[in-house]
C-alpha positions in Angstrom: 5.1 0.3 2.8 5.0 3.4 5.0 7.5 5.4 5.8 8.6 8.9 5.2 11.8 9.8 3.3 14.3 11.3 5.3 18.0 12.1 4.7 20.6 11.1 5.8 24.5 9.5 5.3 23.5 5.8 7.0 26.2 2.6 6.9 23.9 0.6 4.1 24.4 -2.9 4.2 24.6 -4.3 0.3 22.9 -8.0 -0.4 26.0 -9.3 -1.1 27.2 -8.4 2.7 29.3 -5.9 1.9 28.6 -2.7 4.2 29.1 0.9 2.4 28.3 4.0 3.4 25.4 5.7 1.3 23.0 8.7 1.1 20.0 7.4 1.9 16.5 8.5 1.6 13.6 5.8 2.1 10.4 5.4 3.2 7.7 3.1 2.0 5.8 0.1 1.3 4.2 0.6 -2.0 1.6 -1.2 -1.7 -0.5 -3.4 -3.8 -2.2 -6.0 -5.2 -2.9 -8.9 -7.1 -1.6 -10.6 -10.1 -3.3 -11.2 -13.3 -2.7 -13.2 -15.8 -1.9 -11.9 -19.9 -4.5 -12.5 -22.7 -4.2 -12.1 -25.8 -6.4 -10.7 -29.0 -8.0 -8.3 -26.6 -9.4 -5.1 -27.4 -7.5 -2.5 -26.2 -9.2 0.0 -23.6 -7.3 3.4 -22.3 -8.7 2.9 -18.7 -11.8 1.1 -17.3 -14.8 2.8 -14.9 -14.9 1.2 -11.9 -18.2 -0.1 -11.1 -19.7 -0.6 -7.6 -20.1 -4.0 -6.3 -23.7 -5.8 -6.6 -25.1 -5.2 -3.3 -26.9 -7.9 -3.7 -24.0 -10.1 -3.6 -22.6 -9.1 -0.6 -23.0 -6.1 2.3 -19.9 -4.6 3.4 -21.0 -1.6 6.3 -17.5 -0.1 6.4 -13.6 0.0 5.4 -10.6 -0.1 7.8 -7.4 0.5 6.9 -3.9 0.0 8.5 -0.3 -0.2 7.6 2.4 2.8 6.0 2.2 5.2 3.1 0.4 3.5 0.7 -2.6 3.3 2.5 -2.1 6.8 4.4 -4.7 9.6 3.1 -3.3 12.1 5.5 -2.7 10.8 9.2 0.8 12.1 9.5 -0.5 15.8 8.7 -1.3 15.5 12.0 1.5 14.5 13.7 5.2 15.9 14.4 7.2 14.1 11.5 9.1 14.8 8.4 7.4 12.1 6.9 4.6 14.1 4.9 3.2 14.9 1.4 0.7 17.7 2.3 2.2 20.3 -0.7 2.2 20.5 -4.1 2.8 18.6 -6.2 1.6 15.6 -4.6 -2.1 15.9 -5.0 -1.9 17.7 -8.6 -4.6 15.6 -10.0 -7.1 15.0 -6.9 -10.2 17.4 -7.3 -9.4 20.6 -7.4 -5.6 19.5 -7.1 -5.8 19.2 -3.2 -2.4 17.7 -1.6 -4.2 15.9 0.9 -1.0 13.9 2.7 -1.6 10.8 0.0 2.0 10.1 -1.4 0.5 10.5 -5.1 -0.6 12.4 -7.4 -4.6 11.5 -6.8 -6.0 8.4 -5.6 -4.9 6.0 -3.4 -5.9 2.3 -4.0 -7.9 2.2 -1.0 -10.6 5.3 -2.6 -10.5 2.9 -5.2 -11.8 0.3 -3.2 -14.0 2.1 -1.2 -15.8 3.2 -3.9 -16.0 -0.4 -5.6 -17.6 -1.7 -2.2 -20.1 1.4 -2.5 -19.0 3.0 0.7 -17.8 6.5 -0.2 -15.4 8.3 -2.8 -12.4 9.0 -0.3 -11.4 7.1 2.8 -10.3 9.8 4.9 -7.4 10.0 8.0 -8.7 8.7 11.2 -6.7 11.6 12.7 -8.9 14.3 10.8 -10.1 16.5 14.2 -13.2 17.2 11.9 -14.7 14.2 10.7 -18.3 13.6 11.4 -19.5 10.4 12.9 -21.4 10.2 9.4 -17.6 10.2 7.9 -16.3 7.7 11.0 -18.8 5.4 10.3 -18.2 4.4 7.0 -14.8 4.2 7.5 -11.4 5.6 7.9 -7.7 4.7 7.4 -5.7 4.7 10.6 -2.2 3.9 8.1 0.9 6.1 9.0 3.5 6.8 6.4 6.9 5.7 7.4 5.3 2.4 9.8 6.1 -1.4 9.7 5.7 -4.5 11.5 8.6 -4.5 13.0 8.1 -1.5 16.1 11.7 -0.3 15.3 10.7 0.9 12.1 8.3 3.8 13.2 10.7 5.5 15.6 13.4 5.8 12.8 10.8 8.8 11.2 8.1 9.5 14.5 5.1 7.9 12.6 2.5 6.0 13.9 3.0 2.1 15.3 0.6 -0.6 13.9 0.4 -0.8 17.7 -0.8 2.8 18.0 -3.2 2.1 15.1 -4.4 -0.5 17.0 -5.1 1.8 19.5 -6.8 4.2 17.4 -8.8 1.4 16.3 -10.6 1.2 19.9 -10.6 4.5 20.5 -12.7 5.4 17.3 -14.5 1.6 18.6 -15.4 3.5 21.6 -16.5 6.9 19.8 -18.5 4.6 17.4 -20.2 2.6 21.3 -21.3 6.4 22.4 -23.2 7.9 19.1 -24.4 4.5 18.0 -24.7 2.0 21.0 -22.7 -1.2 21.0 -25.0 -3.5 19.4 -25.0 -1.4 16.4 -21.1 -0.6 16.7 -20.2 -4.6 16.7 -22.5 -5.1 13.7 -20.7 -2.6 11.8 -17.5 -4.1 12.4 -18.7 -7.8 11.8 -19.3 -6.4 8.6 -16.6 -4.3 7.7 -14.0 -5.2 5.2 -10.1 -4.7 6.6 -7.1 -3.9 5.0 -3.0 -4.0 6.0 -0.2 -2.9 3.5 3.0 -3.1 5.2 6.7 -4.7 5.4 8.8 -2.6 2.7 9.9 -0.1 5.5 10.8 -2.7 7.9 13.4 -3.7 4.8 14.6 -0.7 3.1 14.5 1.8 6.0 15.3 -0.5 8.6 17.0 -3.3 8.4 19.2 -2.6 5.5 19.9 1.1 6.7 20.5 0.9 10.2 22.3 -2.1 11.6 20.4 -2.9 14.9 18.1 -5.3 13.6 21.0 -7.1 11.4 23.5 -7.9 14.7 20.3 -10.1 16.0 18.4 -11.1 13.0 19.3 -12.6 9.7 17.4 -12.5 6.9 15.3 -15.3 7.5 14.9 -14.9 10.8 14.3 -10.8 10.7 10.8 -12.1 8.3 10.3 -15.0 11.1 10.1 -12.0 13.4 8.2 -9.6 11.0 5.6 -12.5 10.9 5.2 -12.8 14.4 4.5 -9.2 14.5 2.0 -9.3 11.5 0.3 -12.4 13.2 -0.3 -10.5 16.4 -1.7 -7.5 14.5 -4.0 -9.5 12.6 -5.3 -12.0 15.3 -6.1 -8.6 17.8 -7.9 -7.3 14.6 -10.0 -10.5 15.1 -10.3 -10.1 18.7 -12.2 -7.0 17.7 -14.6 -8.3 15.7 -12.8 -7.8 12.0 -14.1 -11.2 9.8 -12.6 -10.1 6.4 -9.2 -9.3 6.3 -7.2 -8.2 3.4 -3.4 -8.6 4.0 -0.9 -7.1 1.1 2.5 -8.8 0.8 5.6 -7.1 -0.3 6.7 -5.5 -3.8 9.2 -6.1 -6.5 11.4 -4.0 -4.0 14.2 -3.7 -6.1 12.4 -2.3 -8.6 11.4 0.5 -7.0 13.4 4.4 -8.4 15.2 5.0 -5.0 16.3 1.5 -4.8 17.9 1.5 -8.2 19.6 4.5 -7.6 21.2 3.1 -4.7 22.0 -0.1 -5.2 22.8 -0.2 -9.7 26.4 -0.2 -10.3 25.5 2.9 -12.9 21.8 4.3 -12.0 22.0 6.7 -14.3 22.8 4.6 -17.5 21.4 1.2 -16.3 18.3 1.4 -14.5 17.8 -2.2 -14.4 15.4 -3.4 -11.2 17.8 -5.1 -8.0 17.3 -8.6 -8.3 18.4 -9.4 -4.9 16.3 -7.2 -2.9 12.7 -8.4 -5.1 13.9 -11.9 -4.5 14.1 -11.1 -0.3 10.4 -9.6 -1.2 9.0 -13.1 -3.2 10.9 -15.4 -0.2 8.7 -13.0 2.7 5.6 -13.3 0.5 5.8 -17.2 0.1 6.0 -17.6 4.0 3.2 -14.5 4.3 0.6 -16.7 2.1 1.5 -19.7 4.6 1.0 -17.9 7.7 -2.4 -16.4 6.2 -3.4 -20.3 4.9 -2.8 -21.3 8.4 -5.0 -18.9 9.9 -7.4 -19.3 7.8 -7.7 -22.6 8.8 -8.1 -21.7 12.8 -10.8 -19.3 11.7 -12.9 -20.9 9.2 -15.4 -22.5 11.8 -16.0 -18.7 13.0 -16.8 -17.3 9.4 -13.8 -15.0 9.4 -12.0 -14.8 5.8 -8.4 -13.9 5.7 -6.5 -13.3 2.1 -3.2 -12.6 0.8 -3.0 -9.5 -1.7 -0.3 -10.3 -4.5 1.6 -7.0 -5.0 4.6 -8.5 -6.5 3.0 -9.9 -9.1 1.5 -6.7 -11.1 4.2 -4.4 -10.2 6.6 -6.5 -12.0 4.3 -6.6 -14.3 4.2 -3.0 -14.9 7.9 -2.0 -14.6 8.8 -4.5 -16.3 8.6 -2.2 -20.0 5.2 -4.6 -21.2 2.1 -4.0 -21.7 0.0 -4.5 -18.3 -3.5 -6.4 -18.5 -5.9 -5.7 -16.3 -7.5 -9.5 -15.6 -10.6 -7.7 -13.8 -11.6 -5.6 -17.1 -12.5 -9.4 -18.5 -15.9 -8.9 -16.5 -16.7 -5.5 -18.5 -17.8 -5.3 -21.9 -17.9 -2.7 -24.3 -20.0 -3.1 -27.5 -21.3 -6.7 -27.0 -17.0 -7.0 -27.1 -15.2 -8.4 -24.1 -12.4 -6.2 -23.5 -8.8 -5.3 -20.8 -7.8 -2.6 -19.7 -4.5 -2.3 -21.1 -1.9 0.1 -20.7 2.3 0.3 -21.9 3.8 2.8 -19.4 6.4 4.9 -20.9 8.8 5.3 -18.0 9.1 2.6 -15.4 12.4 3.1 -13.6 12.2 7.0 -12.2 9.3 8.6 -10.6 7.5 11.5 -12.2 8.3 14.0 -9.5 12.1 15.3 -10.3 14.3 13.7 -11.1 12.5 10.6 -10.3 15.3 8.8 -9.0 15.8 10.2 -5.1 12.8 12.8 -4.4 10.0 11.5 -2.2 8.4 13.8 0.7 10.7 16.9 1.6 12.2 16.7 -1.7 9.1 16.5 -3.8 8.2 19.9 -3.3 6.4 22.9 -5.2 10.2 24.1 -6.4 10.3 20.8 -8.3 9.6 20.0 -11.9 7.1 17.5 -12.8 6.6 15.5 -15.8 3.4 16.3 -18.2 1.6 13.2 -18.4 1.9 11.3 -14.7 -0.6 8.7 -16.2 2.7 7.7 -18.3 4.7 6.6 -15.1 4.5 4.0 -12.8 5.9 6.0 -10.0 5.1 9.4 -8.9 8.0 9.8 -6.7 10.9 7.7 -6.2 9.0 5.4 -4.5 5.2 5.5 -4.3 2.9 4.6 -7.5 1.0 7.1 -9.4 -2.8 7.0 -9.6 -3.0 5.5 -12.7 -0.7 2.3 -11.4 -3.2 2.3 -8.3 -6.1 1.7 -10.5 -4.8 -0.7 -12.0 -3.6 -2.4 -9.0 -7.1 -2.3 -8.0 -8.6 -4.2 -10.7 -5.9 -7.0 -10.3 -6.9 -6.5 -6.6 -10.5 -6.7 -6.9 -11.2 -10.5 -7.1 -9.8 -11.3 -3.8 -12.2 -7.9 -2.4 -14.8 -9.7 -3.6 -14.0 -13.6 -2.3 -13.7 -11.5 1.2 -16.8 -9.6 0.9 -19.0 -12.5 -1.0 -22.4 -13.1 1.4 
């Protein structure tokens, strides 16, 4: 996802290629992760703790992160864009209620993972002038709301490339080289785990708002060339050194608030998800999860690992008005009982943050109202997930962490 919201009156092109003029405000990919599957006669848990990973069982030395606003803890603070969230109320339940950029309320899913993996509580921003080499070495997120794959897609708000992150990559490789040698600088990238969420900007702020891409590309051949560009991010991630890779596909992106509001013949009575733009995010995956399989194939002698990360899957899940099930809670158990973490969200069309329907960024501000109880939304904003939906996304997320990290 990535992206910033920004407004503005942009010729929107409708699914069923019609072209209308629309407010528009978009940003992100919201990212994240895997499916699981329901069981029932379960004992019912409010939330789960998430334990660390058995060192034992595997070693990971670090965690990299790359892609748009989902994965961004605070990058763009540092950089001249609209596309920020570093005011209240974003933030209101991180300790001590800190908006630290992160387009939520608290955690991201990637603090959730670093902690799993037993590498720190918060992955901070790569572009954080005061982070020690302590702090740089386990870790950092080089993600930029408002990015893509597609290099178009960054320029629309003046975020950071996945090229640019690239770049940051070997510049912090380079800091790493000077307080820690080489030797021990390639080691702790060999043994890194790496993440990329993003794709939902290249869609929703880029080819269906502005027309350029849509004069050369269809939609087929726009996720032929997203592909390409994912490809080339992944295999110079390789060419680094990365050998476990993490790649999260698209959302239900018609289920997302702004989307709805957009795109529903009546968004304020009928807030029904947009079948035709999830169905242009399950067509990309399918094609994503071939492109990683492939891959994974060229690598394998070298003992890289590659995954796909089903965000589709749990999303719909959640906004789809059931009851969610955590499949990783199966491993816990609670009074000799095994037992899910299961949770009914009470409002799974609008975002907590105003109305819930447009805000996101700029217009999520201190002036507006929030709901009580965030933990009963999927959304915080009209796009991005609360924490609560990002720890849950982590636990569907966490068997494929551990296939990747496995010794």
């Amino acid at each position: 996802m990535g992206g910033f919201p920004f407004h503005f009156t942009a010729r929107m092109w409708s699914l069923s290629s019609s072209v209308r003029h629309i407010p528009v405000l978009f940003l992100l990919h919201p990212l994240l992760l895997l499916f699981s599957s329901h069981v029932a006669e379960a004992r019912t848990l409010e939330t789960e703790q998430i334990r660390p990973l058995n060192r034992s069982s595997s070693s990971v030395s670090a965690v990299f992160v790359f892609g748009d606003s989902t994965v961004d803890p605070g990058n763009n603070n540092y950089i001249e864009t609209v596309a920020k969230s570093n005011f209240p109320p974003y933030g209101k339940d991180f300790p001590n209620q800190v908006p630290t950029g992160r387009f939520t309320n608290g955690r991201l899913v990637t603090d959730f993972l670093a902690k799993y993996v037993g590498i720190k509580e918060y992955v901070p921003p790569y572009l954080d002038p005061t982070l020690s080499i302590e702090e740089l070495k386990s870790g950092v997120s080089f993600a930029s709301a408002g990015s893509g794959f597609d290099p178009l897609t960054p320029t629309i708000s003046n975020v950071v490339s996945l090229s640019e992150q690239l770049d940051h990559f070997k510049e912090y490789r380079a800091k790493l080289e000077a307080a820690i040698g080489k030797d021990k600088t390639k080691e702790l990238i060999n043994n890194a785990l790496f993440l990329v969420s993003a794709g939902t900007n290249d869609f929703v702020v880029n080819y269906f708002t502005i027309p350029i891409r849509r004069y050369n590309y269809t939609i087929p051949s726009y996720m032929n060339f997203m592909l390409q560009e994912a490809r080339q991010l992944l295999q110079a991630l390789l060419g680094e050194g990365a050998r476990r890779i993490g790649v999260v596909g698209l959302p239900p992106m018609g289920c997302l608030p702004v989307v709805i509001t957009l795109y529903s013949d009546s968004p304020i009575l009928k807030r029904d998800c947009i079948s035709n733009f999830s169905s242009i995010g399950q067509d990309y995956n399918q094609m994503l999860k071939n492109e990683l399989n492939s891959m994974q194939l060229q690598i394998q002698s070298s003992g890289a690992r590659i995954a796909y990360i089903d965000i589709y899957g749990p999303l719909e899940a959640m906004t789809s008005g059931r009851k969610y099930e955590s499949r990783a809670s199966m491993i816990q158990y609670w009074r000799g009982i095994m037992c899910f973490a299961r949770v009914e969200f009470e409002e799974v069309s609008t975002g907590c943050c105003g109305t819930g329907m447009l805000e996101a960024s700029f217009m999520c501000n201190p002036k507006s109202a929030v709901c009580g109880d965030a933990t009963k939304y999927v959304f915080w904003d009209s796009i991005h997930p609360t924490e609560k939906s990002y720890e849950l996304l982590f636990q569907a997320f966490r068997p494929v962490i551990d296939a990747l990290v496995k010794n």
